[in-house]
C-alpha positions in Angstrom: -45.2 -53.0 -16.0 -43.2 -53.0 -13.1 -40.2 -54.5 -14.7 -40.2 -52.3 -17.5 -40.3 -49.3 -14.8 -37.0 -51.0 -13.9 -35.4 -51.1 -17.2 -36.2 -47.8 -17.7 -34.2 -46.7 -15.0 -31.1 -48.8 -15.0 -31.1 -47.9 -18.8 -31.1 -43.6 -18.0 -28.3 -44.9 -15.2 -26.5 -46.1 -17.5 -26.7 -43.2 -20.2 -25.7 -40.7 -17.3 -22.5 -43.1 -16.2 -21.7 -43.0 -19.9 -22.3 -39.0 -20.4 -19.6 -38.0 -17.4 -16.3 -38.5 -19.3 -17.5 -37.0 -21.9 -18.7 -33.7 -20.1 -15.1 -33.7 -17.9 -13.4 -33.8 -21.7 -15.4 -30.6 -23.1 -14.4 -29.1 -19.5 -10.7 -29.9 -20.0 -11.4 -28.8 -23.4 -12.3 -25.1 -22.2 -9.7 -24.0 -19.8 -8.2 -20.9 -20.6 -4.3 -20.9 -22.5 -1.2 -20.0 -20.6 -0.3 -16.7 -19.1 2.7 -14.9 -21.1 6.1 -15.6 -19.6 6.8 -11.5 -20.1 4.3 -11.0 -17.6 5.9 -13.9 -15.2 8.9 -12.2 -15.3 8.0 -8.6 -14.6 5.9 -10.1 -11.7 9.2 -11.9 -10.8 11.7 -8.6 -10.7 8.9 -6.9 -8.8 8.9 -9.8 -6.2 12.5 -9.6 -6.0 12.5 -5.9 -5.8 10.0 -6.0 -2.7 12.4 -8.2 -1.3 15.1 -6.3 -1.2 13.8 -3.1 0.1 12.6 -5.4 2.8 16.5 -6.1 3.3 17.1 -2.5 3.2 14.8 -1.2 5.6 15.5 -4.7 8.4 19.5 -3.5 7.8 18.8 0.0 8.6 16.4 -0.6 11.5 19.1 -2.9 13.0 22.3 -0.7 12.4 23.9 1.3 15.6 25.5 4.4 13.9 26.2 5.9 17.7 29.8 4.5 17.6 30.6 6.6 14.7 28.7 9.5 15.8 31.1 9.2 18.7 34.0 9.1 16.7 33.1 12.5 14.5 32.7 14.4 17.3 35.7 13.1 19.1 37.8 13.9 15.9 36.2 17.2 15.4 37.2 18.2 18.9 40.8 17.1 18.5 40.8 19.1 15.2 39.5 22.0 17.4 41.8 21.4 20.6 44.4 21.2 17.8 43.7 24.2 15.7 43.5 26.2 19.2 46.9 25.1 20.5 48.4 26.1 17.4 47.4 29.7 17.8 47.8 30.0 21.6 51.0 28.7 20.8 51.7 32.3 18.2 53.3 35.1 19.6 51.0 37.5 21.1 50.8 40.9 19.8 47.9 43.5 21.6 48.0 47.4 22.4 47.5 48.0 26.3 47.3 51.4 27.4 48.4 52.3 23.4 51.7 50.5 24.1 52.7 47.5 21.2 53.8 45.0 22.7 54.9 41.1 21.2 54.5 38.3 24.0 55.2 34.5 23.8 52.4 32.3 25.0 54.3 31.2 28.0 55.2 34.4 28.8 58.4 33.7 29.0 59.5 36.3 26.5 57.7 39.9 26.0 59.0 43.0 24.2 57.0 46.6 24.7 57.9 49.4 22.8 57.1 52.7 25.2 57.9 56.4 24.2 57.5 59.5 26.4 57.9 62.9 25.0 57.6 66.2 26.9 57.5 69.3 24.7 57.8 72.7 27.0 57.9 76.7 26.5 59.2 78.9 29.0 58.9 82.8 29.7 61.5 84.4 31.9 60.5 87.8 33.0 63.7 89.4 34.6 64.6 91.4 37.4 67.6 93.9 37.2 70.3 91.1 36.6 73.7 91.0 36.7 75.9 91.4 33.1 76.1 88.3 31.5 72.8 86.7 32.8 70.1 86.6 30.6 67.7 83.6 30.9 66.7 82.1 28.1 62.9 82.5 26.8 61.8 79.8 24.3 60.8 76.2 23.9 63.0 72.6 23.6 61.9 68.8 23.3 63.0 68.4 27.6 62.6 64.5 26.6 62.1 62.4 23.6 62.3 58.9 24.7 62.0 55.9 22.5 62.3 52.5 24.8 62.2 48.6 24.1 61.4 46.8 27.5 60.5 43.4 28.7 61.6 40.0 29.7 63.6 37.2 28.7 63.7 33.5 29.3 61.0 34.7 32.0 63.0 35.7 35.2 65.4 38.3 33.3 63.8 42.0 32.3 65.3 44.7 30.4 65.4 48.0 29.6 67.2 50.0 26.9 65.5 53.2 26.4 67.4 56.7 23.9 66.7 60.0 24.7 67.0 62.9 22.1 65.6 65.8 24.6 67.8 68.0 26.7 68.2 70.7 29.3 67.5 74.2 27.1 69.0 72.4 23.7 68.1 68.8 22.6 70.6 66.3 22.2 71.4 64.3 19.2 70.6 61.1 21.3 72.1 59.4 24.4 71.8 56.2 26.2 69.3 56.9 29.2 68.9 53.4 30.2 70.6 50.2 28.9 70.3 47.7 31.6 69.5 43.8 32.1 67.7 42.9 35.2 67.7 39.1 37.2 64.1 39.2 39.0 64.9 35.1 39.7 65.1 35.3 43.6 62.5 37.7 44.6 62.1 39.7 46.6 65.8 40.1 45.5 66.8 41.5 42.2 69.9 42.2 40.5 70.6 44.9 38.2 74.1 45.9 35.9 73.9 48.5 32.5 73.2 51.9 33.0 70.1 53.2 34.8 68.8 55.4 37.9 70.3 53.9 41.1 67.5 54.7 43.5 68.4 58.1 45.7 65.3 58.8 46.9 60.9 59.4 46.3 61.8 62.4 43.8 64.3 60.9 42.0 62.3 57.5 41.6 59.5 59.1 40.6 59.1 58.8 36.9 59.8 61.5 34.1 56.6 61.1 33.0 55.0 61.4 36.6 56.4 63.8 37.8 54.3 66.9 39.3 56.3 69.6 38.5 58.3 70.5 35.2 61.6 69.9 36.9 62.6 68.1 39.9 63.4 70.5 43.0 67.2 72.0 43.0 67.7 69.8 46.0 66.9 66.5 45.0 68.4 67.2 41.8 72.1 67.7 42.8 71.3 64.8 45.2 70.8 62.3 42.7 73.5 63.7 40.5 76.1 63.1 42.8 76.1 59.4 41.9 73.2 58.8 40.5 70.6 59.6 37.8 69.7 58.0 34.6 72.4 57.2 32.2 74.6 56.3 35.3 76.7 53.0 34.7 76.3 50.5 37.3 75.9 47.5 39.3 72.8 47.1 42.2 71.4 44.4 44.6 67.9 45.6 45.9 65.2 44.0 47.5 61.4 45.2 47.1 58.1 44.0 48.4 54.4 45.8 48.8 55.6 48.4 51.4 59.5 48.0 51.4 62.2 49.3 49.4 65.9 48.8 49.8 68.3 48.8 47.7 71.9 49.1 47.1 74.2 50.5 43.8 78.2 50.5 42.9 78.2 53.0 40.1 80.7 54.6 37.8 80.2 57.3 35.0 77.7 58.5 33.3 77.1 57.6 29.7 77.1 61.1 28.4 80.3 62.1 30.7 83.2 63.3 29.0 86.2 61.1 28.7 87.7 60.7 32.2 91.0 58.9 32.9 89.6 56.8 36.2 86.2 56.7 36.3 84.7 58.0 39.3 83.5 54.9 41.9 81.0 55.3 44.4 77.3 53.6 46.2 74.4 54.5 46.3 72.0 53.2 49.0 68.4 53.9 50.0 65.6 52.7 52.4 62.2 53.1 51.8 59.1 51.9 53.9 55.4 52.6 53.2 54.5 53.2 57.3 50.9 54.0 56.4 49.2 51.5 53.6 45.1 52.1 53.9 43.0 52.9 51.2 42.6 56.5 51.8 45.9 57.4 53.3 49.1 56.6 52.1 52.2 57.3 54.2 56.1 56.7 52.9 59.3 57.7 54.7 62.4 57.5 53.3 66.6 57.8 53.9 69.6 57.3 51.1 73.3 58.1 51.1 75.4 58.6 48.3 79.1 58.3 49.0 82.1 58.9 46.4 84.7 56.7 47.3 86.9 57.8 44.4 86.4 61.5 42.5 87.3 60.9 38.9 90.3 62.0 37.2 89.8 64.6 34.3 93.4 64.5 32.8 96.1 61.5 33.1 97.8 63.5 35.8 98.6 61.2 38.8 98.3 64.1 40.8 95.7 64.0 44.1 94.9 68.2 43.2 93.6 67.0 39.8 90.6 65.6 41.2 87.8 67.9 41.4 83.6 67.7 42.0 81.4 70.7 41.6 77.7 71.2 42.7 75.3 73.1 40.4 71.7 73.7 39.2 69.3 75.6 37.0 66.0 78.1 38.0 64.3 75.0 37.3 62.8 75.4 34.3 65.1 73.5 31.6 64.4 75.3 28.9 67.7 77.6 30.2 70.2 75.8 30.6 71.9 78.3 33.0 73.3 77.5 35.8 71.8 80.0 38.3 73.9 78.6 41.4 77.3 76.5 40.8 79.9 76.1 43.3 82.9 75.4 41.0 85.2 73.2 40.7 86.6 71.9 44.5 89.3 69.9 45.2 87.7 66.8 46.5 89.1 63.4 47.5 85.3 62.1 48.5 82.3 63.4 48.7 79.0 62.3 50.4 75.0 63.2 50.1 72.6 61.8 52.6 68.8 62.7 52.8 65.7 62.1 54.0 62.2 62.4 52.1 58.4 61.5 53.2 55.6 61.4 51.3 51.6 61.2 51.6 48.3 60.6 49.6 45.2 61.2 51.4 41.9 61.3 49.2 42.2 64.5 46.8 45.7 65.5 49.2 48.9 65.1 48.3 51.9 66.0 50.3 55.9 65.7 50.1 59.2 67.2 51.2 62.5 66.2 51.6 65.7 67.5 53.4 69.5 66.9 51.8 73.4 67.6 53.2 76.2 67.3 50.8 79.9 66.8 52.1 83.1 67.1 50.4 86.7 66.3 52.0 89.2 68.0 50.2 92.9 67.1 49.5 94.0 70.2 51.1 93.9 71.5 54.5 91.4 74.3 54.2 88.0 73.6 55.8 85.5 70.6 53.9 82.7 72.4 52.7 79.2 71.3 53.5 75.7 72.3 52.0 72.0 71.9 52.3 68.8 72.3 50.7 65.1 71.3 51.3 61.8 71.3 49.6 58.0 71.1 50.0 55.0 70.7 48.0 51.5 70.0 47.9 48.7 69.0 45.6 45.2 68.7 45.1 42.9 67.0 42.6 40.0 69.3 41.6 38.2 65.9 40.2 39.0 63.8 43.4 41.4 61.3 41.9 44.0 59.7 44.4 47.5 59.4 43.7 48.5 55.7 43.3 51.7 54.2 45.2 53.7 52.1 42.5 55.8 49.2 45.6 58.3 48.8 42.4 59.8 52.4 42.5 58.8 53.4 46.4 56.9 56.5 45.1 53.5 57.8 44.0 52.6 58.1 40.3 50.6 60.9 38.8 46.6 60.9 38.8 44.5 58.7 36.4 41.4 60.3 35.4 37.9 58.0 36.2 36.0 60.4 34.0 38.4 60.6 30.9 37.8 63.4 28.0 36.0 62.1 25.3 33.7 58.9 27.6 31.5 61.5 29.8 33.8 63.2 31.4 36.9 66.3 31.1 39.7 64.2 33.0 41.9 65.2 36.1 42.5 68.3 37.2 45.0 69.2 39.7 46.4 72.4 41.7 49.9 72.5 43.1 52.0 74.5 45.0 56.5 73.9 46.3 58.9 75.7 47.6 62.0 74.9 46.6 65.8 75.7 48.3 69.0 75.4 47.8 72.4 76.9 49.6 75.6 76.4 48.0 77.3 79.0 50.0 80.2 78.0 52.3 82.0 80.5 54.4 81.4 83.0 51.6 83.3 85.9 52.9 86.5 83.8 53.1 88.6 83.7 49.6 88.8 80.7 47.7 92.4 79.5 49.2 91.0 79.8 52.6 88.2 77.7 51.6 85.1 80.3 50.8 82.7 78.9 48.5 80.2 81.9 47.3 77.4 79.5 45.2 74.7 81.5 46.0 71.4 80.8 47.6 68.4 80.0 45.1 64.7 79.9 46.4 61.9 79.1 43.9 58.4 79.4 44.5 56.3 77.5 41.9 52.2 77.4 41.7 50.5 75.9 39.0 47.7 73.2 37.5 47.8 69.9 36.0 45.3 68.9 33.3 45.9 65.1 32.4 42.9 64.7 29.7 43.7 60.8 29.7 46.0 58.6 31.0 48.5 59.0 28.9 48.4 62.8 28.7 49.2 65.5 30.7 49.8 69.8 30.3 51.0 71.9 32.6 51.0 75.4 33.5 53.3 76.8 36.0 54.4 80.3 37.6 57.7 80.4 39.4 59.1 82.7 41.2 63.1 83.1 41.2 65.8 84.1 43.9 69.0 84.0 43.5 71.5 86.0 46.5 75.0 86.0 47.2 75.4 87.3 50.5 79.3 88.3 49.7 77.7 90.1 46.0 74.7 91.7 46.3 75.6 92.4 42.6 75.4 89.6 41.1 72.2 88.6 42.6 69.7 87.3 40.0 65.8 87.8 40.2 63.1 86.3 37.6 59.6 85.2 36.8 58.7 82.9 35.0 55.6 81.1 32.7 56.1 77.7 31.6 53.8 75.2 29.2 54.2 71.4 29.1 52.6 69.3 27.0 53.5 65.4 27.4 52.3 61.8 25.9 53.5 58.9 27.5 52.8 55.3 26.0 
């Protein structure tokens, strides 16, 4: 019993080592068939896709892109630095005060193109005059200037500036000023064309400046004598903040009619601001004018040919009548010396000025000698100071603060001279004894100036006019007159 027990066993042992290959082969047998190579290959790109974008992102996360960051901007500034230098490097061209003006970037060249036109009427009301004497009511251009100033090769300026205006009838154009200027050595300058040798605060005040229609008689036969615009010339000066002096050689004028020897003479002056505060402004001043050679109207040789003459107008040009007028002298030289001071204080302004003219004759009859002074004073309604221009040694006309037009109805000034003039000389004595019966003019002018902007200015004046000959009562000549100006300066 046992032993079949035993043989049972080793026999189901045996059956089960027998059954495991064949199980294993139906397992082999049921394993599932190959995947598609399609599908392998898809799964492959993918792979190799993933891969690369992994490339991608490890290049950009270790790229430095600041080096070329600093290179953009650096070559966008140069572009910049570059496209600025080219046009600071163009010629400038702007409109200050309403003047055009063309400048180099280094300033070393500059042209402005400035213009000054006065426009006046005039009403003589007249006394009982002599025959012959009728002062002319009406209106004239007194001055239509067109100018081209500046510098050159930056120490040299220039000026040439035509005038078309005139004294009663306007001109058909004349050199005023037509000079070149060396400004190299300051405070020293030099200066050869034609210009305004200076002779004085009147007669360097400007055209455009000045407070009156016309210059007082005085200070216009003073500068005459050598000087005034249009005069040909050559002058040293040297100028500083409160200093002026200054020293001419000077010939003809360019509207002179033809001479045969120009007349020669200097032409000095000394000017010195003694007062310089902000409120007060004082200026004192001394010239001399002396002819050292009268010029010769015809080709004679003769000394007797040579002949000067002293002369002026009621001072109002639009008559050009001469109201006083010496004549024609016999004159081998002839010298004018004055003196002149000025002030600003606040709304004030105050100036007068005292002059002598000389003449030495060929001949043995006395030298005649004259005089004349003047005096005025002004005062701004609108409290504007007059400014002090060092460059001329004078005082310019008021500059609004208040405008017409930005808040406010400009400057508004009242003024006031007294004006002489006395070209007699021993006028009971006859001509070959050496009388000289000129006359003796007084003015007495009052009126106000209205300057709307800077550039602008009218003016309405009353003068009172005086004209005696102490030898001819009859031929004494008495006026009033009305006069308009209306001016733009640019």
């Amino acid at each position: 019993m046992h032993n079949a027990r035993i043989s049972i066993f080793l026999a189901g042992a045996a059956l089960c080592a027998l059954s495991v290959p064949s199980f294993a082969a139906e397992k082999k047998q049921a394993a599932p068939p190959p995947a598609d190579p399609r599908i392998g290959a898809l799964e492959q790109q993918l792979r190799d896709v993933q891969q690369q974008l992994t490339e991608i992102k490890k290049a950009q996360a270790d790229a430095d892109y600041s080096a070329a960051l600093v290179d953009l901007k650096r070559s966008t500034s140069d572009q910049y630095v570059d496209i600025n230098n080219r046009l600071d490097a163009q010629t400038k061209v702007s409109l200050p005060n309403g003047r055009l003006t063309f400048a180099t970037a280094d300033g070393a060249f500059a042209l402005t193109v400035r213009s000054l036109v006065q426009f006046d009427y005039g009403y003589f009301s007249q006394g009982k005059n002599p025959a012959g004497v009728d002062l002319n009511s009406g209106s004239n251009f007194r001055r239509a200037q067109f100018a081209f100033v500046g510098n050159a090769w930056r120490d040299w300026t220039y000026n040439f500036t035509y005038d078309f205006g005139g004294n009663g009838v306007e001109k058909n154009g004349y050199i005023y000023y037509a000079y070149i200027q060396y400004d190299g050595l300051k405070p020293f300058g030099f200066r050869i064309g034609a210009f305004a040798p200076p002779d004085g605060i009147e007669d360097q005040t400007g055209s455009g400046d000045l407070l009156f229609l016309e210059r007082p008689a005085s200070s216009d036969i003073a500068r005459n004598t050598a000087g005034a615009p249009g005069r040909e010339g050559a002058m040293i000066y040297a100028q500083g903040d409160n200093y002026m002096l200054s020293l001419a050689y000077t010939g003809k004028k360019t509207t002179d009619a033809a001479t045969f020897d120009a007349q020669e003479a200097l032409v000095s002056r000394a000017a010195f601001l003694a007062v310089n505060e902000p409120e007060l402004k004082w200026l004192v001043d001394g010239h001399v004018s002396h002819v050292l050679k009268v010029a010769d109207p015809t080709p004679s040789t003769a000394p007797t040919a040579n002949v000067f003459s002293f002369s002026n107008g009621p001072e109002l040009a639009v008559d050009a009548t001469k109201t006083v007028n010496t004549g024609n002298i016999d004159a081998k030289r002839v010298t004018e010396f004055g003196f002149e001071t000025a002030a600003s204080y606040a709304g004030f302004y105050g100036q007068g000025g005292w002059f002598h003219y000389d003449i030495e004759r060929h001949s043995a009859v006395p030298n005649p000698d004259f005089s004349g002074w003047y005096a005025l004073l002004t005062y701004s309604l609108t409290g504007e100071q007059h400014p002090y221009d060092p460059t001329t040694a004078s005082f310019r006309s008021l500059r609004p603060n208040n405008p017409l037009g930005s808040g406010g109805w400009g400057a508004w000034e009242l003024k006031a001279r007294y004006s002489d003039i006395d070209l007699d000389y021993l006028p009971f004595n006859t001509a070959a004894n050496g009388g000289i019966a000129g006359g003796k003019q007084d003015v007495w002018t009052v009126g106000v100036n209205w300057y709307p902007t800077s550039g602008l200015r009218f003016a309405l004046e009353y003068d009172n006019i005086s004209v005696n000959h102490v030898n001819a009562p009859s031929t004494d000549i008495s006026a009033s007159a009305l006069a308009l100006r209306s001016q733009i300066s640019l």
